[in-house]
N, C-alpha and C positions, 0 to 999 in steps of 0.2 A: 352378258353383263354390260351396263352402261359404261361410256365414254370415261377414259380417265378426267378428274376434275382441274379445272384451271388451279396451279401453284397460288398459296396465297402467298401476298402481299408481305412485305415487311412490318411488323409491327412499327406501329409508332405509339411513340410515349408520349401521352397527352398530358400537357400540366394538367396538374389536379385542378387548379381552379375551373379549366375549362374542361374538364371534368363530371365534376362537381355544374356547375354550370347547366350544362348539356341536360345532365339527371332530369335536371328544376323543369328543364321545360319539353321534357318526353322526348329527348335525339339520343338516339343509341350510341355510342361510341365504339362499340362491336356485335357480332352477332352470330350465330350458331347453327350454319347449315347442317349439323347432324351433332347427335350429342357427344359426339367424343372430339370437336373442332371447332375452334373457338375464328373469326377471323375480324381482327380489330377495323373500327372505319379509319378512311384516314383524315387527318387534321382540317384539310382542304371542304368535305365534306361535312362532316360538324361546325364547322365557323360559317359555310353556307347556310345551312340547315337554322341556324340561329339566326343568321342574318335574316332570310327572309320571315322569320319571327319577331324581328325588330329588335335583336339584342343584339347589341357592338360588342363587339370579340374580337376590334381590328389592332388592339395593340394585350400586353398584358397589364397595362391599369385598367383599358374598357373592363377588360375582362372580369378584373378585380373587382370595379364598381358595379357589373351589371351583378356579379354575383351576389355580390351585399346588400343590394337593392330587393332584388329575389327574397333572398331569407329574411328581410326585413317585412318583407310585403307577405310574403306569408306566414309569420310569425304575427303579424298587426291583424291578417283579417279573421272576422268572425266565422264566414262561410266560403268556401268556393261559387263560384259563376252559376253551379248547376248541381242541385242535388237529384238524389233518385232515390226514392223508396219505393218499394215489393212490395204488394198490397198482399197481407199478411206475415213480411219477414218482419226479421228484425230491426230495431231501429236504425238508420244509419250512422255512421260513426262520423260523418259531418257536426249531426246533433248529439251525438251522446258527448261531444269534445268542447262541447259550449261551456262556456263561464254556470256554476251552477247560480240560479236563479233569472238567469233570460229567459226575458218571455217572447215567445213567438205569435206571430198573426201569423194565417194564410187570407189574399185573396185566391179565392178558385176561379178555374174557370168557367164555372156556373157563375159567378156573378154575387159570390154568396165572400163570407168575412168570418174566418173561422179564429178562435184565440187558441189552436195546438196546432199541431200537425200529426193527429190522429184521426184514424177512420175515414181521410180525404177519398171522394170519389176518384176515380180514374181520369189523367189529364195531367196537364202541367200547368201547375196555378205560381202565385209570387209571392215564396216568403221573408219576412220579416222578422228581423230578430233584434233582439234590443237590449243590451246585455249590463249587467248593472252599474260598471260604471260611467254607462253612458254611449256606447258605441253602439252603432246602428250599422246591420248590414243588410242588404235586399240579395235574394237569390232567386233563381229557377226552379221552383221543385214540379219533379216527374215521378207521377206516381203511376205506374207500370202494374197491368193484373203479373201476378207471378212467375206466368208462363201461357204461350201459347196453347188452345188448345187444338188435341192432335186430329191430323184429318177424318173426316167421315166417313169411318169402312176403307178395306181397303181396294185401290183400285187401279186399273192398267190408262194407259192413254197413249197419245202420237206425240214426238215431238217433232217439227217442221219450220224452216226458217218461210216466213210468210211468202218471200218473196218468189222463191223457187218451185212457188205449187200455182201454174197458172190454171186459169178455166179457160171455156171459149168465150167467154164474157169478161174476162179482163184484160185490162188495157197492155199488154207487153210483161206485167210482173204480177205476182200473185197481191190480192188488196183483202180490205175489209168484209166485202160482200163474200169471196171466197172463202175467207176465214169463218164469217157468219155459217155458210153452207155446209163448210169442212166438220164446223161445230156440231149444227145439227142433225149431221147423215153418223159422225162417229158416235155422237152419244144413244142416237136411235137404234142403230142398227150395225154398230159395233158393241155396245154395252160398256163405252170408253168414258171414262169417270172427270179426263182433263185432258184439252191440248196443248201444248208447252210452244210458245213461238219467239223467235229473237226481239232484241228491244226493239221497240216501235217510238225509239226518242227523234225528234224533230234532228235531220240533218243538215250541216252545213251546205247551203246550195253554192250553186255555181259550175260551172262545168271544167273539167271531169269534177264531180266531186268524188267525196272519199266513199266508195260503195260499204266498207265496213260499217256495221250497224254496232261499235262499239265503239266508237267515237263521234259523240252527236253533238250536235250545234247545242241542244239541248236536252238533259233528262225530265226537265218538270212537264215537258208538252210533248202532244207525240208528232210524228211528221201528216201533212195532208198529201202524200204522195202515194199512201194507202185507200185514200176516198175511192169508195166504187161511186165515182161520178153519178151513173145514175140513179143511183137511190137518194141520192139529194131529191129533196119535196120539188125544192125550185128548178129542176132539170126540165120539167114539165109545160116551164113558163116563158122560156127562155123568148126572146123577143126578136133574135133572129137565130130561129132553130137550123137552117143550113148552114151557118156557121160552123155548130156542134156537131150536124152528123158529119160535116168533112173532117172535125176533128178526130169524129168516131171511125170513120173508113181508114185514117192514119193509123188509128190505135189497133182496126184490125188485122196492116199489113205488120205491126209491128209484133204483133203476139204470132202473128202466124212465121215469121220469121225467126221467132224462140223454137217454137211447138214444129215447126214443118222443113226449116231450111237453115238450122241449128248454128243459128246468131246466139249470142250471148245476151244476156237479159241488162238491158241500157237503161238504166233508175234516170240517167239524164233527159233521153227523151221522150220518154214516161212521163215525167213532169212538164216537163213542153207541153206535151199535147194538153196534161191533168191542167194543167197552170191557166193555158187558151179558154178551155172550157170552163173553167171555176171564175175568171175573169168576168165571162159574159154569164153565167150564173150568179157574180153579185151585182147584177144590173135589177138583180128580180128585187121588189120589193117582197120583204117578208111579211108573210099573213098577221093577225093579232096575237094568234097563240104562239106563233112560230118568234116572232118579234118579243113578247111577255120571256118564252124560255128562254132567249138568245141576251137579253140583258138581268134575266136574272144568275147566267153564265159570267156574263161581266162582272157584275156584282160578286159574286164567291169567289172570282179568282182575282178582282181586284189589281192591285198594282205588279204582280207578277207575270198575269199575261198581258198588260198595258208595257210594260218593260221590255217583253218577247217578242209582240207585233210591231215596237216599235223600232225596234232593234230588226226584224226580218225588212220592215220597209226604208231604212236605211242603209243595209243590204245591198239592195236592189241601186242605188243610189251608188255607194264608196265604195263597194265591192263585200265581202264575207268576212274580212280579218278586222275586226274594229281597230285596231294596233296601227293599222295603215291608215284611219282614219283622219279626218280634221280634229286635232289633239282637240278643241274644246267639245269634243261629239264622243269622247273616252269615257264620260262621265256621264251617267245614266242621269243622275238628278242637276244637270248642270245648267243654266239658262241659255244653252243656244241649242242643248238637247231638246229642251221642253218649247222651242219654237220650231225646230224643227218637225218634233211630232204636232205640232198646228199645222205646218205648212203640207206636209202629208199625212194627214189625218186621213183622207178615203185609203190609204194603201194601209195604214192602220188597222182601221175597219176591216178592210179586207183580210188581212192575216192573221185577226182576232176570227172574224167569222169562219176561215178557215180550222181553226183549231177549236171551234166549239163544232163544228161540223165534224170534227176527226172524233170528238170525244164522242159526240152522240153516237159514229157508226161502233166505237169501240163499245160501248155500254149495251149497245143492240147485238152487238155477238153476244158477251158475259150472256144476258138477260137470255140469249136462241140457249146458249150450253146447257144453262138451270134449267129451262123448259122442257130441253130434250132430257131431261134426266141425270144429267152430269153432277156428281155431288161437291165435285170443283169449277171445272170449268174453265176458262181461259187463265190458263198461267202466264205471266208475262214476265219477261228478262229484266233488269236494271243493270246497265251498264258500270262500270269501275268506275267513270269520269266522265269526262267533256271535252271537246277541240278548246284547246288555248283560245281562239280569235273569235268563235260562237257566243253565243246567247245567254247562256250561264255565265258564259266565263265575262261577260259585261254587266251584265247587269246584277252581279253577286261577285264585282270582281274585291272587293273590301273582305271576303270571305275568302280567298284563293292565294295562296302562295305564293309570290313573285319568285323569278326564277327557278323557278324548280318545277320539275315531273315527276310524272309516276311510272315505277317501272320494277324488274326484280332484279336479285343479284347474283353474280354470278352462279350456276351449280354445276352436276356434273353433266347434264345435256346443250348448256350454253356457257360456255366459260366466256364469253364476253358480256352477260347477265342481259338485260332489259330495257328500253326505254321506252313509254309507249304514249308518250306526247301529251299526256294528260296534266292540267294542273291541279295538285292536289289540296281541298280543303284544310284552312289552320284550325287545327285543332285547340287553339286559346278563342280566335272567335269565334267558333263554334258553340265554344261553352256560355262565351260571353253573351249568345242570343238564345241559348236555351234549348238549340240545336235544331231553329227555326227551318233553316235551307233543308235539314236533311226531314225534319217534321212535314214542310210544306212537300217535300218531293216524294214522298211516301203515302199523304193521302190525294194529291194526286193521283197518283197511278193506282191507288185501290178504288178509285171511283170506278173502272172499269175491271179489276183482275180480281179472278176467284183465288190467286195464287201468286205469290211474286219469289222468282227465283234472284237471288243477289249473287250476281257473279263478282267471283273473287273477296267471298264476302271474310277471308282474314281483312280484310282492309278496315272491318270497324274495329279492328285490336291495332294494327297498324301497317305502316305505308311507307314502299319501297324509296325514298326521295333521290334524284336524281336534279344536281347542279346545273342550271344550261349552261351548253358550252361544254360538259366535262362529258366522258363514259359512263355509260351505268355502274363500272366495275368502281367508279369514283360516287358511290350511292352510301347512304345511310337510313336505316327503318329511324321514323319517328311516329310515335305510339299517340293515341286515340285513347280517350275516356270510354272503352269497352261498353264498362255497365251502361253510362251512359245511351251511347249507339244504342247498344240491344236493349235497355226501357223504353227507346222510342221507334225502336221498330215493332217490337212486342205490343205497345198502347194501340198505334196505328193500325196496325192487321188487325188485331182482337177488336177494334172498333167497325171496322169491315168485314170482320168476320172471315179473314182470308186465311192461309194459307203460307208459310216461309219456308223457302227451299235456296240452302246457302249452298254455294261451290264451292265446294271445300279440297280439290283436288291438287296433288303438288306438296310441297315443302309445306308443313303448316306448323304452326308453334306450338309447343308443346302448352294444355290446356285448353285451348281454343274452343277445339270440337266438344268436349265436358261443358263449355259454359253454355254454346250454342245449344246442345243437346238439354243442358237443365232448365232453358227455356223455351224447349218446345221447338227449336230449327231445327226442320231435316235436314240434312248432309246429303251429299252426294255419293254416287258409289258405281265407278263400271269395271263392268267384268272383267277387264284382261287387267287392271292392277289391282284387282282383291285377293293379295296373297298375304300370307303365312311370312308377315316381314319379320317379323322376332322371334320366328323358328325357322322351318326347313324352308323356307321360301317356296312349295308350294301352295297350287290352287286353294284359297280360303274354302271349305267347306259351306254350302248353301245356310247348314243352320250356325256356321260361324257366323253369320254376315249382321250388321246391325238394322234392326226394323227400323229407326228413326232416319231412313232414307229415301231418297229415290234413286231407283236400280234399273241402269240401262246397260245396253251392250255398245256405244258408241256417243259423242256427240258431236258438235259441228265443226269441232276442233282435230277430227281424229278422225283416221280411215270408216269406211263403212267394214260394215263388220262381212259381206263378200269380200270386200279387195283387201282386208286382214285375213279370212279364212284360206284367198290363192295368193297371197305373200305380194299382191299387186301393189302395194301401199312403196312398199323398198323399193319396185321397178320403176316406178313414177317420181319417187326421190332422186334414185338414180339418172333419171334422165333429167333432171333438171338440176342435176350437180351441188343435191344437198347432203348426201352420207358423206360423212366425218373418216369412217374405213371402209375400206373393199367392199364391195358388192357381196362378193363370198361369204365374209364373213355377218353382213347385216341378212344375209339370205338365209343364214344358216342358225340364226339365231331367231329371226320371224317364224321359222320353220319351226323348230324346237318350243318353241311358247305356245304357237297353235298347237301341235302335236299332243302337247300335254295338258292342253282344255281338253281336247277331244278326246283324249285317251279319258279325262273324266267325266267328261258328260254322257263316252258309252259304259263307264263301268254302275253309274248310277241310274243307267236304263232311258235315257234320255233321247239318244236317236232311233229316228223310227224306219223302216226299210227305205232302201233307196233303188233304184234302178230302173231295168222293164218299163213296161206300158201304163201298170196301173201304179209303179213307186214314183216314189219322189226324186227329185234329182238331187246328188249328193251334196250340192253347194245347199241349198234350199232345207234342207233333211238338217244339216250343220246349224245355217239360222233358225230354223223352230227348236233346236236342241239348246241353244245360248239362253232362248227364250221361257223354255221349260225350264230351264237351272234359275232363270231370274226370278221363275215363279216360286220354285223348291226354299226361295230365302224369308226370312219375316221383311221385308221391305214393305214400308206401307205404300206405295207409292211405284208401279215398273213403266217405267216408259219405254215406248217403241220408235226410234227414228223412222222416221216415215221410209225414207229411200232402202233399210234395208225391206221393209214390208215389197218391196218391188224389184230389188236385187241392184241397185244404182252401187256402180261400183266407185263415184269422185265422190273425194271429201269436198264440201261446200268451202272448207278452209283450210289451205295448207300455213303453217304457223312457218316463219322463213324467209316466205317468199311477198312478191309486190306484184311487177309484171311481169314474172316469171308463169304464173299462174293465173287462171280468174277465177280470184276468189269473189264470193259472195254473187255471184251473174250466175249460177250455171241453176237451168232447171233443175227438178228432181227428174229421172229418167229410170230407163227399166237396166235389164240387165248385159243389153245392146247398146247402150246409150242414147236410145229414142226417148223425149221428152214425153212424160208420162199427165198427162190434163188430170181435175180434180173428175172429171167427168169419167174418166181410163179406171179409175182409182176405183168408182164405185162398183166397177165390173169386171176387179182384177182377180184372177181366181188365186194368184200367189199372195196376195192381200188377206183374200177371206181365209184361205189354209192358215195364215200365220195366225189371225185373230183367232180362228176357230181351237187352234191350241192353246193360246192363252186362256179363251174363256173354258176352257176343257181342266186345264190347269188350276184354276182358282183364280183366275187374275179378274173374274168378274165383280160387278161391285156387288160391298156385304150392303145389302138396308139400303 
């Protein structure tokens, strides 16, 4: 049984006006970690929560007048900031609420001038409503196909944090060119339909920087820390090549220090060395074609990555936290920003070319996946947020909530709840742009992904807010225009043709997964919490399980499913003094939950012999048996963590710890803890046994 739950909180009686108030502008005033327990926020957090929404709430006249403001304001307008229509639901009730006899325009975003707002193509164009006696409103309309559609056949793949799969050809941590190669050895000659990898957003530099890839300097770009240097064209031209190969003899002692003399894998000087050699790689002048693609790059991303490169070379300058900066350098469009990026304009250049160089190697794996027959292909991660002092968080800091983070609240395995230093988008300018940030961040990253996983994706219903300065347990949910979010994530995939796989693990609100599911989002689903919660609390039965998922036995968050099957996950808590009770007691309860997989995966025929010369060994025998049950479900979608395919017994992330642990550094390795190379992988006979029951299973793709 879990932990008992932190005591809630006294109620507090909130006036109604502030109340009432709070409603208007989506701040919770309490909220419901299980349905029989109601636990109120408290006052301190709703008057922040507003505040940083620009409503005064600091006496009870503010409060009075911001309220009657509100109702006034919505009682006068014709439309809200942003509609959304289903392309073929019903009308929305934005316009069915109209004065009868307004008349509406659309401009679309074809360019075309429509007098309804029927039959719009897909996109979000700007309507117009004119209502008779005279008021005029402009809105947002998103017109969203109805629902995603569902993947192609169903199919098994790897999931793998990029960094911890190196080759003998990468520089100290796993990159692009690996992931290119990972691509096309699994889709050929594994029959692997996708491979799932952590976000690849552009990280805060600086040394130490934060090695977690879930908090990045930014999500619109991805980092150049993954370039396989040599596949750059210009590698070729370099004008003093001894330069590069001393930088390359570094990068060889430093991989061989991951892979041979079991250092920890150093993203900082990784990029030293990456940084050296990309430096004297933009000395190259680029050919005509190469020069035509590279500014028609410019061109499509326009002032977003002129914002990004100019913010990375400023950077380099005041240091990473813009916050610490020369306050008039705070302001992305400010005139001593815009001479600044004159006066370093070549560092501009240079960390524009860098990130059209990252796009291209990421588009060149997608393209290796499809080729190899992948009916997905690279799945890629989108993080919850952004570092406070980062790239996003400057140059879209008008979008971002002053004081406040993102985090959860308390429950029964953390009664001190969450803070996880992210600032969270406002939800009123979100609307007010038509949900531009999260539009532009979305087809971004399908320029290269057959597939985008959205972690923690309850956040487009809504978002744990956390006061700075106060505790999480001092937090309030404020809510998100749902339909919204999911019409522009649904237009954007379906425009790409992608693929959306939401995280949906943990506390989630009731309804959520129904709406994500009626438009087409897989859901998440691992094995050891699919149980029988609203019955006997066991083992969910394989044809209980929901097809509109992806079904894995683990992820980066969580033991491998070795050091869960020999209870190693508790010994390794233990020793780093994070169980809450006795050893005894968490040993005997890790115990008990395996025990009772296993007891079902043998009564459902699932393990296959073990022992002797020619069986399997019984840990091994246990993981193909996780993996047979994953297949036994309608899951469209089974992923394989790479490291149990090899028997790696460290979680990549222990959730807890900082430098207690190294998180996010550790190779993938075997079942010794020898660093396992992508080259080890393709000659692994514990690899081919797993895969070879998957595709025995049906986990092979349909068509």
């Amino acid at each position: 049984m879990p932990a008992a739950g932190p005591a809630e909180p006294p109620a507090e009686d909130l006036p109604e006006d502030l109340t009432r108030l709070a409603a208007l502008h989506g701040v919770a005033t309490s909220y419901r970690p299980s349905p029989d327990r109601t636990v109120p926020a408290s006052a301190t957090a709703v008057t922040l929560a507003l505040a940083a929404l620009d409503v005064d709430t600091s006496t009870p006249v503010a409060v009075r007048a911001a309220l009657d403001a509100r109702e006034s304001e919505l009682r006068a307008r014709l439309l809200p900031p942003t509609v959304v229509v289903w392309s073929g639901g019903p009308e929305p009730a934005a316009l069915a609420a109209l004065p009868e006899g307004t008349r509406l325009s659309v401009d679309t975003e074809q360019g075309e001038r429509r007098e309804d707002a029927k039959l719009l193509p897909p996109g979000v164009h700007r309507l117009t409503a004119t209502a008779p006696d005279g008021r005029t409103a402009r809105a947002h309309l998103i017109v969203a196909p109805d629902r995603l559609p569902a993947p192609p056949g169903r199919s098994h793949g790897l999931l793998v944090q990029l960094y911890s799969l190196l080759s003998r050809r990468s520089w100290g941590m796993g990159d692009l060119g690996d992931l290119r190669e990972l691509a096309d050895w699994a889709g050929r000659a594994l029959g692997a339909g996708f491979v799932q990898v952590n976000p690849l957003h552009a990280a805060v530099p600086g040394a130490p920087s934060d090695p977690s890839p879930y908090r990045p300097s930014s999500r619109r770009f991805p980092d150049p820390v993954h370039l396989r240097v040599e596949d750059v064209p210009e590698y070729a031209y370099v004008t003093e090549p001894e330069r590069v190969r001393t930088l390359a003899r570094e990068a060889d002692r430093l991989r061989a220090a991951v892979l041979d003399d079991g250092a920890l894998i150093d993203r900082d000087a990784v990029w030293e060395l990456k940084r050296g050699a990309l430096d004297l790689l933009h000395e190259v002048p680029l050919g005509p074609g190469r020069r035509a693609a590279y500014c028609d790059y410019l061109a499509e991303q326009g002032t977003a990555l002129e914002d990004h490169a100019t913010w990375c070379a400023l950077a380099e300058v005041h240091g990473p936290d813009w916050h610490r900066w020369p306050e008039e350098l705070g302001d992305p469009r400010s005139a001593a920003t815009d001479r600044a990026r004159t006066e370093l304009m070549d560092r501009v250049d240079f960390h524009s070319r860098l990130t059209w160089l990252t796009d291209t190697q990421l588009t060149a794996a997608q393209h290796t996946a499809r080729q190899a027959g992948m009916p997905v292909g690279i799945v890629h991660d989108l993080a919850v947020g952004v570092h406070p002092g980062g790239a996003d968080a400057w140059a879209q800091r008008h979008h971002f909530a002053r004081g406040m983070s993102v985090g959860a609240p308390p429950d029964a395995f953390n009664a001190l709840g969450q803070d996880w230093g992210l600032p969270p988008w406002r939800p009123d300018r979100l609307a007010d742009s038509g949900y531009a940030p999260f539009r532009d961040l979305l087809r971004g990253l399908f320029r290269y992904a057959g597939a985008l996983r959205v972690d923690h994706v309850m956040g487009l219903f809504r978002l744990w807010w956390v006061p700075e300065g106060h505790p999480p347990t001092q937090g309030t949910y404020v809510h998100y225009d749902a339909e919204a979010m999911l019409a522009v994530l649904v237009l954007e995939a379906t425009r790409a043709g992608g693929v959306v796989i939401g995280e949906d693990l943990g506390t989630v609100e009731p309804g959520v997964r129904e709406a994500l599911r009626e438009r087409g989002v897989l859901g998440t689903s691992v094995l050891w919490f699919e149980r029988d919660w609203t019955g006997d609390g066991r083992p969910l039965p394989p044809e209980r399980w929901r097809a509109d998922c992806l079904a894995t036995a683990t992820t980066h968050d969580l033991p491998s499913t070795a050091a869960r099957l020999t209870g190693e996950h508790v010994e390794l808590r233990d020793r780093l003094g994070l169980l809450t009770r006795p050893l005894e007691v968490e040993r005997a309860e890790a115990a008990a939950d395996t025990a009772e997989w296993l007891e079902v995966l043998s009564r459902l025929g699932l393990l296959g012999s073990t022992g002797g010369d020619t069986g399997t060994p019984a840990e091994e025998a246990e993981i193909q048996a996780v993996h047979r049950f994953l297949l036994r479900t309608p899951a469209r979608m089974v992923g394989i963590w790479l490291p149990d395919a090899v028997g790696d017994r460290r979680p990549q992330n222990l959730p807890g710890t900082w430098d207690q642990y190294p998180n996010w550094r550790l190779p993938v390795a075997d079942a010794d803890g020898r660093p396992v190379t992508l080259e080890d992988l393709a000659g692994s006979p514990r690899l081919h046994a797993l895969i070879d029951v998957v595709r025995e299973q049906g986990g092979h793709r349909d068509g």
